[in-house]
MILO-692630 format. One record per residue (C-alpha): residue number from 1; x, y, z. Coordinates in nm, 4 decimals, decimal comma. Last residue first. Layout:
% residues N
   num         xx         yy         zz
   NUM          X          Y          Z
...
***
This chain:
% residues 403
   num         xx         yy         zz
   403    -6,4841    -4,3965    -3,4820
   402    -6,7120    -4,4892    -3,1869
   401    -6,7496    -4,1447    -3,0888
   400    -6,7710    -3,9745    -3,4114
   399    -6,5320    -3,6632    -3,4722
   398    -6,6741    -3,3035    -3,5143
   397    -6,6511    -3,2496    -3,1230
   396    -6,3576    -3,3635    -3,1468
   395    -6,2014    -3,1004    -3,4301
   394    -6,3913    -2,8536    -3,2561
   393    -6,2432    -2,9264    -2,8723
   392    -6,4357    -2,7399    -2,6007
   391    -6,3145    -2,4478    -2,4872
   390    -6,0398    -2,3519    -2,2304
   389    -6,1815    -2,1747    -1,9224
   388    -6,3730    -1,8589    -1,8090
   387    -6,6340    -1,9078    -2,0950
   386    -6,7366    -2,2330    -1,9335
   385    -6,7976    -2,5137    -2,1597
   384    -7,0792    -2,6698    -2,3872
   383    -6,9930    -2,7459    -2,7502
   382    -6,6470    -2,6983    -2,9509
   381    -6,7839    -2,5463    -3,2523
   380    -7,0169    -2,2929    -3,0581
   379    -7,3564    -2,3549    -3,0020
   378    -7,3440    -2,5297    -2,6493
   377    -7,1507    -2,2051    -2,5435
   376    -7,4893    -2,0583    -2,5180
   375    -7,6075    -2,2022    -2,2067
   374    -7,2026    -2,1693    -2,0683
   373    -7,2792    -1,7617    -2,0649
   372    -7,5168    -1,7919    -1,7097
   371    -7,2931    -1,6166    -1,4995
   370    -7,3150    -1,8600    -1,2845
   369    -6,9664    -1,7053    -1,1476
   368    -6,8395    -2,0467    -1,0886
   367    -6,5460    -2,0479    -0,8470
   366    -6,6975    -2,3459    -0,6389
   365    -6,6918    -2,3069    -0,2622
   364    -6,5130    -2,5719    -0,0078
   363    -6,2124    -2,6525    -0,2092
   362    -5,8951    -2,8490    -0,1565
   361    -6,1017    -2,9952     0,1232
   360    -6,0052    -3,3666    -0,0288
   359    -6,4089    -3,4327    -0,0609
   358    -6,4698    -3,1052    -0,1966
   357    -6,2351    -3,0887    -0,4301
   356    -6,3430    -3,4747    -0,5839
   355    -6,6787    -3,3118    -0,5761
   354    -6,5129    -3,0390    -0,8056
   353    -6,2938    -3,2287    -1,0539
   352    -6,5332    -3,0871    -1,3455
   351    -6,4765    -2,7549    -1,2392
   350    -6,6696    -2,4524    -1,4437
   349    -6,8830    -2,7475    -1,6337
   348    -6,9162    -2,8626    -1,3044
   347    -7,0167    -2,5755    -1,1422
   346    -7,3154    -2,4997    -1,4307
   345    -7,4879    -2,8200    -1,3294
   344    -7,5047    -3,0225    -1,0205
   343    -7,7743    -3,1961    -0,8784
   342    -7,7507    -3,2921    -0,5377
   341    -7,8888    -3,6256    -0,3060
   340    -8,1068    -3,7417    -0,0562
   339    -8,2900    -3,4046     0,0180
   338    -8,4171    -3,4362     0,4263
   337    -8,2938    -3,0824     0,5208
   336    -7,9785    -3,1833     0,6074
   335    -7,8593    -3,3285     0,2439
   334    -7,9840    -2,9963     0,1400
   333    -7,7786    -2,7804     0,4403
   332    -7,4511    -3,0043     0,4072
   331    -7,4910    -2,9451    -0,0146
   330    -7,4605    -2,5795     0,0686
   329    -7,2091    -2,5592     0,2755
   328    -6,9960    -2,7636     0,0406
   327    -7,0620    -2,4454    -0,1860
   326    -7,2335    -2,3335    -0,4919
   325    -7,5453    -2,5238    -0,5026
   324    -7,8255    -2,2688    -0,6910
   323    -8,0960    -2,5259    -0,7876
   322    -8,1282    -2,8821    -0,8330
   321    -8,2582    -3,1421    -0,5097
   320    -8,2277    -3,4987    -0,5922
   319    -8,5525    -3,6416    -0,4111
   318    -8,5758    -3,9992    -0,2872
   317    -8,9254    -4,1267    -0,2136
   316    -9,0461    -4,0185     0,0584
   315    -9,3236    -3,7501    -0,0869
   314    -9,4865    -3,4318     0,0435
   313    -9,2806    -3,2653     0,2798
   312    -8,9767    -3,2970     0,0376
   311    -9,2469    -3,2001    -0,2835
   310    -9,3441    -2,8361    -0,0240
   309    -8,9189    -2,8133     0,0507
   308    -8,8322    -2,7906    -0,3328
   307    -9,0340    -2,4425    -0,3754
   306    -8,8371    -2,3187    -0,0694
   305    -8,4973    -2,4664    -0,2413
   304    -8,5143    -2,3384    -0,5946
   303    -8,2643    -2,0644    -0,5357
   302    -8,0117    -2,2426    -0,3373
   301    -7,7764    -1,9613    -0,3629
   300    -7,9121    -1,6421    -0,5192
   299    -7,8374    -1,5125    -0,8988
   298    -7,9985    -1,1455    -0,9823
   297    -8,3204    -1,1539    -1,1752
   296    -8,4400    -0,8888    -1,4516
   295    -8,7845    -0,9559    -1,5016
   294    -8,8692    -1,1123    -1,8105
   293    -9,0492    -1,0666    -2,1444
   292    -8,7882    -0,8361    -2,2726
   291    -8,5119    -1,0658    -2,2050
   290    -8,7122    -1,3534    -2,3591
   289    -8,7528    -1,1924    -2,6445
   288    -8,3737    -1,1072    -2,7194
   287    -8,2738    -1,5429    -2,6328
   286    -8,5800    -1,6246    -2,8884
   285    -8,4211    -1,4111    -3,1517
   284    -8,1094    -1,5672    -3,0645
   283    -8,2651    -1,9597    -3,0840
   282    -8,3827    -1,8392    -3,4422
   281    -8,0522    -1,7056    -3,5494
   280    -7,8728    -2,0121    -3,4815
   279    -7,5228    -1,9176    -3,4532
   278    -7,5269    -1,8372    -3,0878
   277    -7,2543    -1,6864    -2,9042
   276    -7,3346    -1,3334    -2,9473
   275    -7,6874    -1,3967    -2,7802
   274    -7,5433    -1,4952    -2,4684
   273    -7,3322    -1,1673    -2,4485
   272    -7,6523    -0,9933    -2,3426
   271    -7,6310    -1,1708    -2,0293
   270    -7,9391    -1,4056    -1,9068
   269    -8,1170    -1,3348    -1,5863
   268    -8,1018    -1,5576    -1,2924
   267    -8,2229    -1,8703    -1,1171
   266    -8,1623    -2,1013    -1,3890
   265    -8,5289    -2,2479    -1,4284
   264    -8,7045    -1,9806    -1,2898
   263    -8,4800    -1,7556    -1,5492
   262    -8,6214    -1,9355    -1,8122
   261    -8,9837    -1,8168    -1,7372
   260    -9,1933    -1,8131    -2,0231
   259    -9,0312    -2,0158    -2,2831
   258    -8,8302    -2,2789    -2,1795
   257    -9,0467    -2,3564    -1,8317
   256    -8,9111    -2,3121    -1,4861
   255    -8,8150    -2,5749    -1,1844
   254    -8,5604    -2,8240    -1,1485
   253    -8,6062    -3,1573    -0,8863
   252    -8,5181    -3,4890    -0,9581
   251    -8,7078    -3,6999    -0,8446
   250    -8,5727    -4,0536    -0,7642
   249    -8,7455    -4,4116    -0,7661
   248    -9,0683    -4,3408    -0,9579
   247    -9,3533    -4,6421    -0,9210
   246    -9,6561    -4,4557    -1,0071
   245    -9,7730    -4,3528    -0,6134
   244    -9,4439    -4,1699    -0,6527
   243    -9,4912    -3,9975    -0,9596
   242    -9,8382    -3,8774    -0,8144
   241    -9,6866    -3,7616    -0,5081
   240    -9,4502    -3,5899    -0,7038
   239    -9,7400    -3,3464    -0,9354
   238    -9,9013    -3,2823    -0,6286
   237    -9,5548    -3,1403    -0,4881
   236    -9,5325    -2,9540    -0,7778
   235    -9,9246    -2,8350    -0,7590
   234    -9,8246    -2,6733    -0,3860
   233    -9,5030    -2,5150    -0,5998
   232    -9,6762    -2,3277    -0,8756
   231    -9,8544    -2,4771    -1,1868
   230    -9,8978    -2,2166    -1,4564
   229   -10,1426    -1,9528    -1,4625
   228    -9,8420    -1,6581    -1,3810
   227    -9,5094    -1,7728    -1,3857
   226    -9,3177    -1,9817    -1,2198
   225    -9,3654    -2,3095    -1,3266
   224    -9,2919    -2,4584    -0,9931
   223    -9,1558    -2,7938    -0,8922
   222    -9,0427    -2,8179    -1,2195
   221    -8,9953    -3,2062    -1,2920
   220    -8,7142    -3,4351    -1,3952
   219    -8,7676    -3,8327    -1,3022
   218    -8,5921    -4,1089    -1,2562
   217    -8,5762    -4,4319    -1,2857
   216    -8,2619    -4,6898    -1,2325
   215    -8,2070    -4,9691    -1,4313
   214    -8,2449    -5,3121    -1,4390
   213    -8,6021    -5,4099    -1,2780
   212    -8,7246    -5,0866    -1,4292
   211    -8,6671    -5,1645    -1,7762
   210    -8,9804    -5,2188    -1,9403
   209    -9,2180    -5,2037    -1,6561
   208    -9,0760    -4,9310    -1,5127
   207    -9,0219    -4,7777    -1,9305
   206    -9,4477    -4,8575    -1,9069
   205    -9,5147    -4,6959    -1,5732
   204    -9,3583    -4,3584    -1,6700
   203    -9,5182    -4,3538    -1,9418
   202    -9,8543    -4,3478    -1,8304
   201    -9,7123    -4,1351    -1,5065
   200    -9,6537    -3,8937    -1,7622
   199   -10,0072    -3,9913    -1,9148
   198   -10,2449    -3,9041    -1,5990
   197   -10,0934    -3,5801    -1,4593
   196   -10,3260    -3,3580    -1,6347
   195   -10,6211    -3,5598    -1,5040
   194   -10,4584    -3,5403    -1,1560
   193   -10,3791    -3,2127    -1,2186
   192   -10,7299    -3,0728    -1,3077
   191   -10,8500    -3,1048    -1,6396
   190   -10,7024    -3,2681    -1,9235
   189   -10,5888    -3,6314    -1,9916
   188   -10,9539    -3,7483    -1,8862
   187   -11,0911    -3,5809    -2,1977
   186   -11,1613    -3,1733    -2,1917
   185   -10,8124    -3,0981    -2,2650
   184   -10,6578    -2,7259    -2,2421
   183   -10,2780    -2,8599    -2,1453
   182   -10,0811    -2,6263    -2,2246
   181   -10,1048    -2,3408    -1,9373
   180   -10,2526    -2,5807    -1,7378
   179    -9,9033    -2,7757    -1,7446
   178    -9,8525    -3,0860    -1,6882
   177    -9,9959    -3,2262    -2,0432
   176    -9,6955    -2,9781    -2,1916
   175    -9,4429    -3,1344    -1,9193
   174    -9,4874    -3,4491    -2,0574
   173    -9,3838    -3,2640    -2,4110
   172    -9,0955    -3,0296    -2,2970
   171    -9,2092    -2,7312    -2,0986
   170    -8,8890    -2,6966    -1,8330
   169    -9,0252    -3,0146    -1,6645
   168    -9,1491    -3,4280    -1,7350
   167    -8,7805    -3,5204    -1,8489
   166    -8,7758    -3,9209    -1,8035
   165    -8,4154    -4,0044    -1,6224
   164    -8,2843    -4,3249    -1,7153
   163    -8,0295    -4,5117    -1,5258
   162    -7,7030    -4,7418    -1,5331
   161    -7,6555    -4,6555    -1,9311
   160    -7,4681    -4,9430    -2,0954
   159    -7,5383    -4,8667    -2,4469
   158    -7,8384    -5,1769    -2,4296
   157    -7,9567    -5,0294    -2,1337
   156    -8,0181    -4,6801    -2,3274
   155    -8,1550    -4,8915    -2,6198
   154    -8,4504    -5,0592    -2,3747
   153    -8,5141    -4,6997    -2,2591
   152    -8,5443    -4,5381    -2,6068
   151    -8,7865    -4,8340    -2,6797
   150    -8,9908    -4,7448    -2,3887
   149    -8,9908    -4,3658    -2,4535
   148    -9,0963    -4,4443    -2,8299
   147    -9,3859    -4,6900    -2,7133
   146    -9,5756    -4,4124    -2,4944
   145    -9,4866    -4,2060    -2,8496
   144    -9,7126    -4,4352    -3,0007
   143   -10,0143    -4,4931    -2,7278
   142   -10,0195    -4,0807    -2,6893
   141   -10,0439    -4,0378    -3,0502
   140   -10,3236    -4,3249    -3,1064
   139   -10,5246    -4,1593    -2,8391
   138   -10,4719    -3,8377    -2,9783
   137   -10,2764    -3,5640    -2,9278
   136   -10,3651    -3,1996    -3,0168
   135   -10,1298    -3,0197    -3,3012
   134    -9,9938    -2,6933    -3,2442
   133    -9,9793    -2,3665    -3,4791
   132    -9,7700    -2,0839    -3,5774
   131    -9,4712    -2,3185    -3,6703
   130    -9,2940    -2,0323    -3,8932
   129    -8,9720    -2,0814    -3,6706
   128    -8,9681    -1,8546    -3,3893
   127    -9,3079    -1,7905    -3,3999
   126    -9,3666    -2,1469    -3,3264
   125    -9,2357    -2,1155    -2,9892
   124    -9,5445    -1,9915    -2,8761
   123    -9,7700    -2,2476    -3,0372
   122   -10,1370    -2,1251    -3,1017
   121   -10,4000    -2,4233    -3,1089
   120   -10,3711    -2,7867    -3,0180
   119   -10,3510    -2,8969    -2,6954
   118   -10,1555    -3,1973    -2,5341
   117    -9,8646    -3,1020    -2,7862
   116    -9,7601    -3,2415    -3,1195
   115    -9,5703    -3,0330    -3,3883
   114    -9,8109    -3,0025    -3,6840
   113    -9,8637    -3,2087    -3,9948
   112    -9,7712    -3,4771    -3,8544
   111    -9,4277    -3,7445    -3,8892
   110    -9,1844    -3,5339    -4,0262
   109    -9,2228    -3,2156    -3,8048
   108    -9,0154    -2,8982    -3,8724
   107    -8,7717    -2,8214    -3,6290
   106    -8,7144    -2,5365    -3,4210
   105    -8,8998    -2,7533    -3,1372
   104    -9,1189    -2,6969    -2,8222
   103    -9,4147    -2,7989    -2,9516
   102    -9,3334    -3,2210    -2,8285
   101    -9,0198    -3,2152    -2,7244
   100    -8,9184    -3,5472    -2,6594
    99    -8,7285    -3,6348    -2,3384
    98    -8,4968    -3,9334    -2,2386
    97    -8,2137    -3,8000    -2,0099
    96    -7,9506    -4,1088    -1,9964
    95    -7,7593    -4,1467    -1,6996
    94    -7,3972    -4,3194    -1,6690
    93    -7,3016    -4,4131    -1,2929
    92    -6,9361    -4,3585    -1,1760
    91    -6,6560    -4,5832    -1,1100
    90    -6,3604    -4,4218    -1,3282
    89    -6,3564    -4,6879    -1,5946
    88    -6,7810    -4,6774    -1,5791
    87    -6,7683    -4,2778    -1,7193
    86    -6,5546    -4,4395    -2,0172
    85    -6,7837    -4,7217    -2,0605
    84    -7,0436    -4,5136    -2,0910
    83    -6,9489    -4,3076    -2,3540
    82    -6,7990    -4,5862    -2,5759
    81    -7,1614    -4,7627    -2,5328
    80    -7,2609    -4,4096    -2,6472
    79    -7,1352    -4,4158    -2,9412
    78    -7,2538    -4,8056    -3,0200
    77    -7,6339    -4,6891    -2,9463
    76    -7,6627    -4,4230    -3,1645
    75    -7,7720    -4,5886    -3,4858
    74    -8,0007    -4,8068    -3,2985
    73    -8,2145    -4,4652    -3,1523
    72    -8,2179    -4,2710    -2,9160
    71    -8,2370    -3,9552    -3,0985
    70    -7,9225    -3,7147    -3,0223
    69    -7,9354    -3,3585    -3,0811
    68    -7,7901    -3,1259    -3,3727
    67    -8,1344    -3,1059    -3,5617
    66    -8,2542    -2,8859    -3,2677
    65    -8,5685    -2,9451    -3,0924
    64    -8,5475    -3,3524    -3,1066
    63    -8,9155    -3,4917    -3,0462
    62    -8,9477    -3,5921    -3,4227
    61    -8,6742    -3,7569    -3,4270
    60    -8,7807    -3,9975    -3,2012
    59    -8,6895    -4,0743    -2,8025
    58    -8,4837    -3,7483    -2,7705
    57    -8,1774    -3,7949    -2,5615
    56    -8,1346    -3,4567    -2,3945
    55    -7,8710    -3,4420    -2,1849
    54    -7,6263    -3,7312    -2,0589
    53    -7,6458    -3,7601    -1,7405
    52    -7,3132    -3,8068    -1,5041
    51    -7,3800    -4,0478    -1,1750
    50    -7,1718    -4,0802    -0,8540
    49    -6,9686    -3,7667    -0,9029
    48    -6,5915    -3,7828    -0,8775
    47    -6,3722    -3,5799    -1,1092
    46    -6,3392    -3,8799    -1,2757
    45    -6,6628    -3,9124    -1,3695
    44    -6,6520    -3,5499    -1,4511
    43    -6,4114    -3,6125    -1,6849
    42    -6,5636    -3,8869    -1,8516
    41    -6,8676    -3,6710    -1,9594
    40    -6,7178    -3,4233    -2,1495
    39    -6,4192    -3,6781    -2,3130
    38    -6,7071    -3,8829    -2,4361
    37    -6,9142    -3,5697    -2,5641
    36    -6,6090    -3,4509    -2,7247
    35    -6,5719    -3,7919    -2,8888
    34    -6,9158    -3,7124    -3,0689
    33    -7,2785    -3,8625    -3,0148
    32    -7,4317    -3,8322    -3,3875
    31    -7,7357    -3,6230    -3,4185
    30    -7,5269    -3,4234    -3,6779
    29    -7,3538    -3,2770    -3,4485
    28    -7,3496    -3,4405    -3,0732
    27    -7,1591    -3,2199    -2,8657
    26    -7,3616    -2,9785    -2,8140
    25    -7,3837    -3,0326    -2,4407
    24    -7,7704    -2,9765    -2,3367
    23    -7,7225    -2,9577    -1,9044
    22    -7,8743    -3,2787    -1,7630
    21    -7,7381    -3,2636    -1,4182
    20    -7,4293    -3,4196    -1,2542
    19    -7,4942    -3,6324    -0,9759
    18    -7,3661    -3,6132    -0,6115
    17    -7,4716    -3,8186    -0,3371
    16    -7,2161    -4,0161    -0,3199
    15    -7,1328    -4,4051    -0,4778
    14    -7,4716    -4,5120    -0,6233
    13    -7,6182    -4,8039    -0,5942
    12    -7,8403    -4,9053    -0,8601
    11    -8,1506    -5,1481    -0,8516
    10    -8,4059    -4,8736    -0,7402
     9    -8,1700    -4,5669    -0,6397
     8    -7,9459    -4,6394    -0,3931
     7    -7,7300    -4,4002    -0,2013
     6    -7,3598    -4,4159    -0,0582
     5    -7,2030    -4,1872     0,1466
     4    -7,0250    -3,8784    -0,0009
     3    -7,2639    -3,6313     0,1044
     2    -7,3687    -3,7889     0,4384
     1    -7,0235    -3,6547     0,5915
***
């Protein structure tokens, strides 16, 4: 079966075609990577994926959205060499997720005035927090936090990671120039997409010509938006051809932004009970307006895949498809329709073991409900984990990796 055959990805080879997605863990208080995190991540390299990513790395503190997230940064770097190492012991890849969040942060900024975005102006999320207002990049911005993604890059190889994956979706900074719903520029950063387009694949080409000769890069874009003025899925397949003209060697392929259309992004509505769960009382108030802003949406298999067919038709470079895989059935029909490898999320939090199921035929459908509840689980003492199993570990989750 071409699911558990190998697949290479730039200078890595990877085992199957199975990789874990980039799902935010919690397990990292204090900024500080934590034993939980170690134990998260190893057990789904055991449980047999080819490559685990480790969410949300933010490339500066100022691109970190919650103070409880990890920054990239030298202070870091000998927890997460115990992290990878543990996912290498059990043959799997190690993937870190750089990303900086640019407006799209509960955090006050320490290095402007504002939080940066491609356009200044009113800042959605900002009303969360008492950040009413955005800050437009310059020149000297864009050339600084260029540098920041590189250096988080050259630290992930130093911790071992096999692979970075440069978050360009879901309405984090890169995905902010994407976006004509953010991106309001007048230079040659703004405009139409290829304008628009112009610094991701600016950064992209400096971490490939950083560290693209040792590990594996990737990128994570929303194929669609999906919602109204924002890029749908004809300008996500734009948006991959230009990643692939810039040197990218796997897209992977998520759709939605954080704000206006999170249920794009997991395929389905949110439960009430989500908001129970978190302790920040911003992110709650943000969890209540977005289920008044949205359309109720009931969870379908493969519910990214027609957008995710228009980049397929557009590109050849490899493409991890993301969206609604519940079943063996379902990864045959990807893998089928010319996908080269799938992203899995909330059934491996449910299952961790579950590709090794698959493979034995132990299981051919996953048990997860996708009920959506494990998003807010990240807030609770023992970090991400599915509310039909045990939870995470506080005590941990409270303990430094490398300690």
């Amino acid at each position: 079966m071409r699911a558990f055959t190998p697949l290479r990805v730039g200078p890595l080879m990877l085992r199957n075609r199975f990789i874990k997605s980039a799902t935010n863990e919690g397990c990292a208080r204090g900024g500080i990577p934590s034993k939980r995190l170690v134990q998260f991540h190893e057990a789904i390299a055991a449980g047999g994926v080819a490559m685990t990513t480790v969410a949300y790395c933010a490339v500066a503190r100022d691109g970190r959205t919650f103070a409880d997230q990890i920054t990239l940064d030298a202070a870091s770097v000998p927890h997460l060499k115990v992290l990878t190492a543990a996912v290498h012991r059990h043959g799997a890849a190690a993937m870190a997720q750089l990303t900086h969040g640019g407006c799209f942060t509960f955090l006050p900024p320490q290095d402007t005035r504002r939080p940066l975005s491609a356009s200044g102006g009113f800042n959605k999320v900002g009303i969360m927090s008492g950040q009413w207002l955005r800050q437009r990049m310059s020149a000297a911005d864009m050339e600084r936090i260029g540098g920041e993604f590189v250096r988080a890059a050259q630290l992930a190889r130093e911790a071992g990671f096999d692979a970075v994956e440069i978050h360009m979706g879901h309405g984090y900074l890169l995905s902010q120039f994407l976006s004509p719903l953010y991106n309001r520029r007048r230079d040659e950063y703004g405009g139409d997409l290829e304008r628009r387009s112009r610094f991701p694949a600016l950064v992209l080409r400096r971490v490939l010509d950083a560290v693209g000769g040792q590990l594996a890069v990737a990128c994570k874009i929303s194929v669609t938006e999906g919602c109204r003025g924002g890029n749908t899925a004809a300008d996500g397949a734009a948006i991959a051809r230009v990643l692939e003209r810039a040197g990218a060697q796997l897209l992977v392929l998520s759709g939605g932004l954080n704000i206006e259309s999170i249920t794009t992004m997991f395929g389905s509505s949110f439960p009430k009970e989500n908001r129970t769960h978190v302790g920040n009382p911003i992110v709650a108030a943000a969890m209540f307006l977005q289920q008044l802003t949205e359309p109720k949406r009931e969870f379908r298999e493969l519910y990214q895949l027609e957008h995710s067919r228009q980049a397929r038709a557009a590109t050849r470079l490899p493409l991890a498809y993301l969206g609604g895989v519940k079943s063996l059935a379902n990864v045959e029909q990807v893998l089928a329709e010319g996908f080269d490898a799938v992203a899995l999320g909330r059934v491996l939090i449910h299952q961790a073991d579950l590709v090794n199921a698959f493979a034995s035929g132990a299981v051919r459908e996953s048990g997860c409900t996708s009920c959506n509840r494990c998003v807010a689980m990240m807030y609770t003492p023992g970090g991400t984990s599915c509310v039909l199993g045990q939870p995470g570990d506080a005590a941990l989750n409270s303990a430094p990796a490398a300690s």
